[in-house]
GUDREN-951450 format. One line per 10 residues: number of its first residue (from 1); their letters; for each residue x, y, z of N, C-alpha, C, O. Coordinates in Angstrom, 2 decimals. Layout:
<rs>
NUM> A> X/Y/Z/X/Y/Z/X/Y/Z/X/Y/Z | ... .
</rs>
This chain:
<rs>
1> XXXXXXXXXX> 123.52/103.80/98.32/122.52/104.83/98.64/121.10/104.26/98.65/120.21/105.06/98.96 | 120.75/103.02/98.36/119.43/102.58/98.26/119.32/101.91/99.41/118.31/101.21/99.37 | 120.17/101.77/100.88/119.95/101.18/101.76/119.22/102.17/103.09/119.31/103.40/103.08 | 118.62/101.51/104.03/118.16/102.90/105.31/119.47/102.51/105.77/120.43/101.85/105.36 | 119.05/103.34/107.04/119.81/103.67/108.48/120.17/102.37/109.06/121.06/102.34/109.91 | 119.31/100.76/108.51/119.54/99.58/109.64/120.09/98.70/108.23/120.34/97.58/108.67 | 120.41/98.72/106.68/120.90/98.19/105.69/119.62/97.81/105.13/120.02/96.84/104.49 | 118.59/97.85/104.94/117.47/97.78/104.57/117.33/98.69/103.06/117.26/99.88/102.76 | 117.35/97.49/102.40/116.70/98.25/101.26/115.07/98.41/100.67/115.16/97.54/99.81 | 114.25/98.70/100.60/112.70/99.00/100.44/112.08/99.62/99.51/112.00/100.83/99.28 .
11> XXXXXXXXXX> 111.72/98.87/99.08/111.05/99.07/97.56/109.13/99.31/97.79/108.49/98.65/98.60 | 108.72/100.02/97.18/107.42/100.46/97.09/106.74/100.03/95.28/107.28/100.44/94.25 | 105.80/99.35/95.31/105.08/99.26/93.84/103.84/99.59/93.95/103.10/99.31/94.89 | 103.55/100.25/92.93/101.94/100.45/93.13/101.22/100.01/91.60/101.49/100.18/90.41 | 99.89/99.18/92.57/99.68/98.81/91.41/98.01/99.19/91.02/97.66/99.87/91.99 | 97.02/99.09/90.23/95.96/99.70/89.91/94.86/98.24/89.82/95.22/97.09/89.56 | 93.70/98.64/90.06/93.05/97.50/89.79/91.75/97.00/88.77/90.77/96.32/89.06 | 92.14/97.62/87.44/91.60/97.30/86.28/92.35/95.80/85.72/93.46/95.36/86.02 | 91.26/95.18/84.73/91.40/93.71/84.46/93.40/93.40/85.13/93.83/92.88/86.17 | 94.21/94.10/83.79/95.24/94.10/83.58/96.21/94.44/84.55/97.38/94.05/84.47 .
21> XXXXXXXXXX> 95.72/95.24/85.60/96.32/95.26/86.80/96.07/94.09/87.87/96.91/94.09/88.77 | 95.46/93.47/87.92/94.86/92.21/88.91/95.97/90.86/88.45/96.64/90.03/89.06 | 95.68/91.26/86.81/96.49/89.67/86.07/98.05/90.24/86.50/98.77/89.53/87.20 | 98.33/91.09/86.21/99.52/91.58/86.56/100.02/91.25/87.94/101.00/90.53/88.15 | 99.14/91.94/89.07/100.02/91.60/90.49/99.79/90.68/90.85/100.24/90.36/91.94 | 98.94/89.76/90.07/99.02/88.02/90.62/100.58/87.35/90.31/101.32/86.73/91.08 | 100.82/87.75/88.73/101.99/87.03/88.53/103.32/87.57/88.99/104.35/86.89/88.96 | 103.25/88.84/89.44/103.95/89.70/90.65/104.51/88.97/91.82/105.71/88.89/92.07 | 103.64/88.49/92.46/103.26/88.13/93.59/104.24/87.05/93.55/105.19/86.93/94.31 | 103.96/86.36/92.71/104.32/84.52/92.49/105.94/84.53/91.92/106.59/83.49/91.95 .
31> XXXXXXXXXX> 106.51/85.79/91.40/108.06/86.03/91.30/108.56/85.78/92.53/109.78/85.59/92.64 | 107.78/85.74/93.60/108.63/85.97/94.98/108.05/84.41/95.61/108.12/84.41/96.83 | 107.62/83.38/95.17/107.05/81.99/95.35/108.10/81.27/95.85/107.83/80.08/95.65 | 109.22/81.39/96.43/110.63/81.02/96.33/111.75/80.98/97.81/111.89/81.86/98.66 | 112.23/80.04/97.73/113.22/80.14/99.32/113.38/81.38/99.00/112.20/81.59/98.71 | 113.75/82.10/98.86/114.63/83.10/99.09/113.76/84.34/99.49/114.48/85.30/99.77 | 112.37/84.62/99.60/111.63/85.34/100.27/110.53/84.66/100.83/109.99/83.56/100.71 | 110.37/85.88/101.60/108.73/85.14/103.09/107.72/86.35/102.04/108.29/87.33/101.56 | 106.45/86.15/101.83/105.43/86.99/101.31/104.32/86.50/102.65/103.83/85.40/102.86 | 104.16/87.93/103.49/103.29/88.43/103.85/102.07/88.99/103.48/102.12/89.32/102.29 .
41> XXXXXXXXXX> 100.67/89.32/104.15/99.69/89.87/103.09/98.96/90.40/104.30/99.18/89.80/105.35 | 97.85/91.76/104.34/97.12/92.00/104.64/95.60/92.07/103.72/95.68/91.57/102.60 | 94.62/92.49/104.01/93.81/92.86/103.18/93.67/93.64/101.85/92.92/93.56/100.88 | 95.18/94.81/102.35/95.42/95.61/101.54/96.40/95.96/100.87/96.34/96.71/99.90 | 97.47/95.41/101.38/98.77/94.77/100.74/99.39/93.81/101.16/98.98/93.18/102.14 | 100.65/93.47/100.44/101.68/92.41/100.41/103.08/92.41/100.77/103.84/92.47/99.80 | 103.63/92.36/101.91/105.04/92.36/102.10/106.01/91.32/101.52/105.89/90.14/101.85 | 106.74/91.61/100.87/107.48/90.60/100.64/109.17/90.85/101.06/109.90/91.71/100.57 | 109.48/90.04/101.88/111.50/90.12/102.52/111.86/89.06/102.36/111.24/88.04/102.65 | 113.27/89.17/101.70/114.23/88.76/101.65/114.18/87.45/102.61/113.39/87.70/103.52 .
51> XXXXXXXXXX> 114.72/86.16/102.73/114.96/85.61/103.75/116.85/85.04/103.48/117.82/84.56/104.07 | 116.44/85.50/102.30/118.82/84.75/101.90/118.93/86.42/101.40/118.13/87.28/101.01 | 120.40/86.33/101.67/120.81/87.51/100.68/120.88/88.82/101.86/120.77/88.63/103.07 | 121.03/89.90/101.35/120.53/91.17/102.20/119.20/91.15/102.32/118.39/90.35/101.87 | 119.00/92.53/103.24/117.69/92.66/103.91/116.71/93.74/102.64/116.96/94.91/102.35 | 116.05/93.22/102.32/114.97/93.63/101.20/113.84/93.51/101.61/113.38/92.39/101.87 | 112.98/94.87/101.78/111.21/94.36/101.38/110.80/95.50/100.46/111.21/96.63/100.18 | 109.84/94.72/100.13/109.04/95.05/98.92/107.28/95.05/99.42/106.36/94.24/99.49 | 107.46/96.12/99.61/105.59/96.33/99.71/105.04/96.88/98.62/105.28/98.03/98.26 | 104.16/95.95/97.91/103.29/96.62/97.06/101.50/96.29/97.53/101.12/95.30/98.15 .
61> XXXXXXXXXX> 100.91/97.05/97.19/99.52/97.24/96.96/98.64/96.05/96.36/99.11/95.50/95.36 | 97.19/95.51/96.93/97.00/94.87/96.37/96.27/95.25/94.85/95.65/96.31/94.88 | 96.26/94.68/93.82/95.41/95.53/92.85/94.06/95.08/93.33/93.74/93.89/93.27 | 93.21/96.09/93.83/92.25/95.84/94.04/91.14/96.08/93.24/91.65/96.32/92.14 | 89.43/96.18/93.05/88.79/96.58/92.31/89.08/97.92/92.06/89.28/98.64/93.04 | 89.16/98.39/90.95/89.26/100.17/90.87/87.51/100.71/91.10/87.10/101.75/91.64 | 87.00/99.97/90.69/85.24/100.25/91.06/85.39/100.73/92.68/86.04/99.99/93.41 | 84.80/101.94/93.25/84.96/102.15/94.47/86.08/102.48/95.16/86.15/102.81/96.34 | 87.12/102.35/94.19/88.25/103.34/94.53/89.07/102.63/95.59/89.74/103.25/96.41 | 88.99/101.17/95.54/89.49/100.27/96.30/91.02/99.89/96.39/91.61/99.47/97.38 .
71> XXXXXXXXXX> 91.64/100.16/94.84/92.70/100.38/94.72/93.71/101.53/95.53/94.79/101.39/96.10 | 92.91/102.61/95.31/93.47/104.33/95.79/93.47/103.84/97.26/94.46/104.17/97.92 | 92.33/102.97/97.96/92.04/103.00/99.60/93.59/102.06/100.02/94.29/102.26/101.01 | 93.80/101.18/99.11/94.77/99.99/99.26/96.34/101.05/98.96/97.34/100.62/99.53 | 96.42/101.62/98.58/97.45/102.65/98.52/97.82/103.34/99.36/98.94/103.39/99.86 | 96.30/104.32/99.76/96.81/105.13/100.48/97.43/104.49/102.10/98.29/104.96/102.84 | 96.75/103.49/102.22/96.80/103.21/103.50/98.37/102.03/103.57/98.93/101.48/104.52 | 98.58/102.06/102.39/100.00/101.09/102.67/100.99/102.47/102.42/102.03/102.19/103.01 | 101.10/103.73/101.86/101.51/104.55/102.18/101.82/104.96/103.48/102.96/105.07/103.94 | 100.50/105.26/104.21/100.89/105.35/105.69/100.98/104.63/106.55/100.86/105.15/107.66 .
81> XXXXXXXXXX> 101.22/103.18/106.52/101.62/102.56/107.06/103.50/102.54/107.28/104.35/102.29/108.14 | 103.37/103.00/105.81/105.16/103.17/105.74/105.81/104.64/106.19/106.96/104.94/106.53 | 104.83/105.26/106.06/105.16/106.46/106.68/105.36/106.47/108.03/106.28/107.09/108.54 | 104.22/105.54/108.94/104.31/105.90/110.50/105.50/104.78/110.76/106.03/104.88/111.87 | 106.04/103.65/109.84/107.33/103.20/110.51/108.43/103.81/109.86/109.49/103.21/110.05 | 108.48/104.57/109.32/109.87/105.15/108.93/110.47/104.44/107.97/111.69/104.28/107.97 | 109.45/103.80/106.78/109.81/102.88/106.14/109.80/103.53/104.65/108.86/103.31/103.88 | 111.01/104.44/104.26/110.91/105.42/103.11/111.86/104.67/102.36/113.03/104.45/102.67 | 110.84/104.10/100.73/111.59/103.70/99.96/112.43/104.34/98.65/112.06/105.25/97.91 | 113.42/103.71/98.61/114.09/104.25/97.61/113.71/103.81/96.28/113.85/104.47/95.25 .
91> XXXXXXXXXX> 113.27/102.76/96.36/113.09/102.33/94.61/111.47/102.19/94.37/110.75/101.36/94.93 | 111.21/102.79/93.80/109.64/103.13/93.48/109.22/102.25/92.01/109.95/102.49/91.05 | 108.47/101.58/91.86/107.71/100.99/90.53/106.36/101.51/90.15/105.56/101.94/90.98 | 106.18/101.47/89.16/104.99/101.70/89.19/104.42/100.44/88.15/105.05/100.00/87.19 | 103.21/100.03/88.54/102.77/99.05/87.42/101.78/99.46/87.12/101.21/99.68/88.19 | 101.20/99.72/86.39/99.93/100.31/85.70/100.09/101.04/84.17/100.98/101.27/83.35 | 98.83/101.22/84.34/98.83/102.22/82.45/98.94/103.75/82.62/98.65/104.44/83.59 | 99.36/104.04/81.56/99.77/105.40/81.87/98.92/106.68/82.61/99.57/107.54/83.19 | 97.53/106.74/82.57/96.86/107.10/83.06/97.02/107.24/84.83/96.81/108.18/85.59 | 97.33/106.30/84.98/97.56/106.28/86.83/99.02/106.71/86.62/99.54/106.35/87.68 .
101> XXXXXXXXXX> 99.80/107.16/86.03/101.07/107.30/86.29/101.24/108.80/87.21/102.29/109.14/87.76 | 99.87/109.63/87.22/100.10/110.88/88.41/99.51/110.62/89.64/99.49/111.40/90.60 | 98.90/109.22/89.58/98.57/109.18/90.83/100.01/108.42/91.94/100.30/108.38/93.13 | 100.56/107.94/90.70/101.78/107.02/91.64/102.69/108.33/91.99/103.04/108.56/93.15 | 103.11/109.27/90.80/104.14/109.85/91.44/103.35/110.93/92.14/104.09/111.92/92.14 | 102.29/111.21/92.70/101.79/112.13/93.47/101.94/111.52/94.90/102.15/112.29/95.84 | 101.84/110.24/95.09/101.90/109.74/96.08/103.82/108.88/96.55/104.25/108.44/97.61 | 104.20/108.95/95.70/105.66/108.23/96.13/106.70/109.05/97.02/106.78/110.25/97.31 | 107.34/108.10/97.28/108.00/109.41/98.31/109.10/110.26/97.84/109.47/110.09/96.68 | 109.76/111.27/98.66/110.69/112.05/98.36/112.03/111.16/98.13/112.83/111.45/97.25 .
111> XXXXXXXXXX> 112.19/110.10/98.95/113.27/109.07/99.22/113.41/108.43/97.86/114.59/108.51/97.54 | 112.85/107.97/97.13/113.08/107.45/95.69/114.54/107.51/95.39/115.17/108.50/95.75 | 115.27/106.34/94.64/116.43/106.95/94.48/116.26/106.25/93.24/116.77/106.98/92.40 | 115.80/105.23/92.68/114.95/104.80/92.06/114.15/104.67/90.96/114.38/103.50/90.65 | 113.19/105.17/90.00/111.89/104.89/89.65/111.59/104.87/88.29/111.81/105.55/87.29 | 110.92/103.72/88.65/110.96/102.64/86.92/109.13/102.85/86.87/108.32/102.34/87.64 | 108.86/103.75/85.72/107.63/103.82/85.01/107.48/102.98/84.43/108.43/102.81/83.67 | 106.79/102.32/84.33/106.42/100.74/83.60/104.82/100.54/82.80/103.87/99.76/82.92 | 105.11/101.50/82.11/103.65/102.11/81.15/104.13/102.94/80.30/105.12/103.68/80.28 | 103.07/102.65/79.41/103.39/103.49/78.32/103.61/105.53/78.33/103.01/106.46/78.88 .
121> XXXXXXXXXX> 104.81/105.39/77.39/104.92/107.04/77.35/105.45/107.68/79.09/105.71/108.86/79.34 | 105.48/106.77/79.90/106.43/106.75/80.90/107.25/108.51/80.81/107.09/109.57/81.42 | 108.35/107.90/79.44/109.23/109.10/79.17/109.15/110.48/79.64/110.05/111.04/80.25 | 107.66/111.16/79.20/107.46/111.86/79.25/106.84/112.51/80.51/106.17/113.54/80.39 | 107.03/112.01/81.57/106.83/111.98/82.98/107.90/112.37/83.95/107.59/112.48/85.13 | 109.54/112.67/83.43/110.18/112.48/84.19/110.47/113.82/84.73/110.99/113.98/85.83 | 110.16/114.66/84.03/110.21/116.05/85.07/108.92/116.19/86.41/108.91/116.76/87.50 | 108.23/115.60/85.89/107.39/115.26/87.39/107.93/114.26/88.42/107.76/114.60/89.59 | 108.64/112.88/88.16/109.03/112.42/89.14/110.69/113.54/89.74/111.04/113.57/90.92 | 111.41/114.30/88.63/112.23/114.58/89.43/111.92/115.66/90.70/112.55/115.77/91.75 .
131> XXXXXXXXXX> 110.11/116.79/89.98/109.73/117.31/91.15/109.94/116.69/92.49/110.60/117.08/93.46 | 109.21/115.62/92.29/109.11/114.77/93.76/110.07/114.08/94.82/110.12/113.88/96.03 | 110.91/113.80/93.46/112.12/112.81/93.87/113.69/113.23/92.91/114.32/112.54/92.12 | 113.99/114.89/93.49/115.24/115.46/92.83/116.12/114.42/91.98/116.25/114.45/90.76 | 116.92/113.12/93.25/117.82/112.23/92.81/117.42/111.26/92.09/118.39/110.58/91.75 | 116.43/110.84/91.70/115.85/109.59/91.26/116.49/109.51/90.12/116.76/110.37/89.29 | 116.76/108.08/90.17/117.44/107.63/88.59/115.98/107.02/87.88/115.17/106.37/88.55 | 115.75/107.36/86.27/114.50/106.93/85.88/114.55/106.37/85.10/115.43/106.68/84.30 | 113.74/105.22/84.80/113.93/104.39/84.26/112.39/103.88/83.47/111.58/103.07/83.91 | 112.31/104.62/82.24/110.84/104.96/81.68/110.74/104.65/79.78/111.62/104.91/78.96 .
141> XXXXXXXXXX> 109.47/104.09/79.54/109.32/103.92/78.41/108.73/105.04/77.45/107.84/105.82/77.79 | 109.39/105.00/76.10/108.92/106.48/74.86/107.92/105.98/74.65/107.17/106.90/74.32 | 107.30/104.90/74.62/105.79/104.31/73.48/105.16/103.16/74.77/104.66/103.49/75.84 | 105.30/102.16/74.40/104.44/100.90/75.01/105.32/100.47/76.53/106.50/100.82/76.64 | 104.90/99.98/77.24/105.33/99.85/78.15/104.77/98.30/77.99/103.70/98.14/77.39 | 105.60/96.97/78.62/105.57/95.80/77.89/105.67/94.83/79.26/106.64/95.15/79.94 | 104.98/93.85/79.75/105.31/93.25/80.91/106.55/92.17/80.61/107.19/91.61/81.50 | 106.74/92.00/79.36/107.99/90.68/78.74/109.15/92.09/78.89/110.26/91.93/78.37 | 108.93/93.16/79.47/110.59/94.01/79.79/110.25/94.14/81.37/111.14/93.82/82.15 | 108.98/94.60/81.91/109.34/94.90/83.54/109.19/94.01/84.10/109.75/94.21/85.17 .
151> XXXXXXXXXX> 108.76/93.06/84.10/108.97/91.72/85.04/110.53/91.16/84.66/111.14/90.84/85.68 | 111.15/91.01/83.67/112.61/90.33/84.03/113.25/91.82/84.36/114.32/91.51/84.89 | 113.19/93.51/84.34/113.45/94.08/84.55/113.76/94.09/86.37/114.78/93.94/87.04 | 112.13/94.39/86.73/112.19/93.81/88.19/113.12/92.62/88.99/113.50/92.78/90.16 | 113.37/91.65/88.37/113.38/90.53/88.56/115.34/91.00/88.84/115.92/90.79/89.91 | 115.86/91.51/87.83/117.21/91.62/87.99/117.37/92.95/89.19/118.31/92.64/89.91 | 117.05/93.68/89.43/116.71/94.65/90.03/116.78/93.91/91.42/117.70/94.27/92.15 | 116.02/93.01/91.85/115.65/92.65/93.10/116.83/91.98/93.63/117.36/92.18/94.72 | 117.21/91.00/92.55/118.46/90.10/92.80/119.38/91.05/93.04/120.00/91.08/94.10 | 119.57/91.94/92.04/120.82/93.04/92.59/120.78/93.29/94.00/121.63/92.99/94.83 .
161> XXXXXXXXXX> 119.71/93.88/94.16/119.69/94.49/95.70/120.04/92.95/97.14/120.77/92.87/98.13 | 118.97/91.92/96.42/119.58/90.80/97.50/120.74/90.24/97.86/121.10/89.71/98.91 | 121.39/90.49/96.55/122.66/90.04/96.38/123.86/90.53/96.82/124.94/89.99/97.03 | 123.27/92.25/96.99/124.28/93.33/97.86/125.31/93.75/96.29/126.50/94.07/96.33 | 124.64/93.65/95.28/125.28/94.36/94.24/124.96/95.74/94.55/124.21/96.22/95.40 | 126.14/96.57/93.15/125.82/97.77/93.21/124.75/98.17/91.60/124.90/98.02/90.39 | 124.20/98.47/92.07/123.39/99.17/90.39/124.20/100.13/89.56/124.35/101.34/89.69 | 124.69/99.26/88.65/125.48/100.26/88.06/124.70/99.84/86.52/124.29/98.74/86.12 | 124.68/100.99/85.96/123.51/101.33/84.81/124.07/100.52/83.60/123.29/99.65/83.22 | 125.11/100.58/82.99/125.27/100.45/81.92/125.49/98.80/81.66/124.99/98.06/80.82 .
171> XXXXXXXXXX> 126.58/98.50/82.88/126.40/96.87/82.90/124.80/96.21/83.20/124.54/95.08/82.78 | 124.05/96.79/83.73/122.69/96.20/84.27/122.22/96.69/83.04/121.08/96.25/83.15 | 122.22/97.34/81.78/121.15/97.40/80.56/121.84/96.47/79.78/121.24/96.25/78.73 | 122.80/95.90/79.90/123.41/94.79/78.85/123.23/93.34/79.23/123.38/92.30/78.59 | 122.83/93.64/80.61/122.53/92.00/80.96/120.82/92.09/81.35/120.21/91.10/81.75 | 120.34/93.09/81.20/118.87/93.12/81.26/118.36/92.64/79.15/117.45/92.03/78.59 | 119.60/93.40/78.70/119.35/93.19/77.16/119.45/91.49/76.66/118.97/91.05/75.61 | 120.09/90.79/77.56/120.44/89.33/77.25/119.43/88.78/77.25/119.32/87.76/76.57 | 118.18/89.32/78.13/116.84/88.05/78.49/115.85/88.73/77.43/114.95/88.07/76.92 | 116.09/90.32/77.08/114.64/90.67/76.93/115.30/91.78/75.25/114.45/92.30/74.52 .
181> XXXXXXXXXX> 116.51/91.90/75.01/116.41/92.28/73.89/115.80/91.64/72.30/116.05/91.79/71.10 | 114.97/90.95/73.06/114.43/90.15/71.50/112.70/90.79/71.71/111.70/90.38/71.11 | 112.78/91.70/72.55/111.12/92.28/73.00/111.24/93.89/72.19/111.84/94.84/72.69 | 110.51/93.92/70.86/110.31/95.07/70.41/110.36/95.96/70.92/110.90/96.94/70.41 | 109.76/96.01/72.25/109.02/97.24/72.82/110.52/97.72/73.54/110.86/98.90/73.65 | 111.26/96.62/73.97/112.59/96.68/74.76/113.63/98.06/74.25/114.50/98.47/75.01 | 113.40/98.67/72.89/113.63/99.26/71.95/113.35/100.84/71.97/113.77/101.76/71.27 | 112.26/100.73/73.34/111.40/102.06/73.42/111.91/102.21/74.71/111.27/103.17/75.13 | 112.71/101.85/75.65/112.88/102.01/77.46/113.69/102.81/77.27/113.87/102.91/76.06 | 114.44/103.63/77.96/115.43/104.68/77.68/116.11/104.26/79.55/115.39/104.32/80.55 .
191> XXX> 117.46/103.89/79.55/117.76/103.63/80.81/118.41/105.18/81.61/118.61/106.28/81.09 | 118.58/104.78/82.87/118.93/106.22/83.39/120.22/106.84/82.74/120.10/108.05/82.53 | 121.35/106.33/82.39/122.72/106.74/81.73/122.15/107.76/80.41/122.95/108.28/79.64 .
</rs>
């Protein structure tokens, strides 16, 4: 169910552009440094596809200055970019602090099947993403939200999808627990099951 109409799976991240958001989608960026994807870029975001494996892209946002609202401009407009190609993703991220967490799900799409809050207190958000996104599987933190859990989080996530696995919850929190159950915070994620 996370594939379109042509086997395409498409992932959306949004990211914010305070200090911690900038350091963040740099080392974002550089997960995908690798044969196995092409990273594209405009001014205002970043494509990144698959080149082994199934067909995957990943557009996220650049974190831009939040001064001037440069971030929101870098959003909205990679939003509709995906809108006018018919490019509705299912797996939604969000990277930021909890504070931006209504601007992501105000803007994500209905298509979500998806969506990993990756900030603190996350948890308590999920009747708003199911407004938006009925089916969404969620995948959200009670307290701290920790980049030593969503980056190898992401990281298995992506491979799944390249790999043409299926996401199945309970095996994917036991082998997500192998890299990152030694992360306190790992303690606070609550998986979709």
């Amino acid at each position: 169910s996370l594939v379109n109409d042509s086997g395409r799976v498409i992932m959306q991240v949004f990211f914010y552009g305070d200090k911690d958001g900038q350091g963040i989608f740099r080392g974002f960026v550089n997960m995908f440094s690798n044969a196995n994807w092409k990273i594209t870029a405009t001014d205002k975001w970043v494509a990144i596809n698959s080149v082994k494996g199934k067909p995957v892209s990943i557009y996220a946002n650049k974190a831009l200055p939040e001064e001037g609202g440069e971030d929101e401009k870098a959003q909205k407009e990679l939003c509709e970019f995906l809108e006018k190609n018919k490019l509705y993703p299912t797996i939604t991220i969000h990277r930021g602090h909890s504070y931006y967490a209504d601007a992501t799900i105000s803007q994500m799409f209905p298509s979500s099947k998806i969506v990993f809050l990756g900030s603190c207190g996350g948890y308590h958000l999920i009747h708003d993403v199911l407004e938006k996104a009925p089916d969404a599987h969620i995948i959200a933190s009670k307290q701290i939200g920790a980049t030593e859990v969503n980056r190898p989080f992401f990281q298995l996530l992506t491979e799944k999808t390249r790999n043409g696995n299926n996401v199945d919850w309970i095996p994917f929190w036991k082998e997500l627990y192998k890299s990152v159950g030694n992360v306190p915070e790992f303690a606070d994620y609550i998986p979709p099951y």
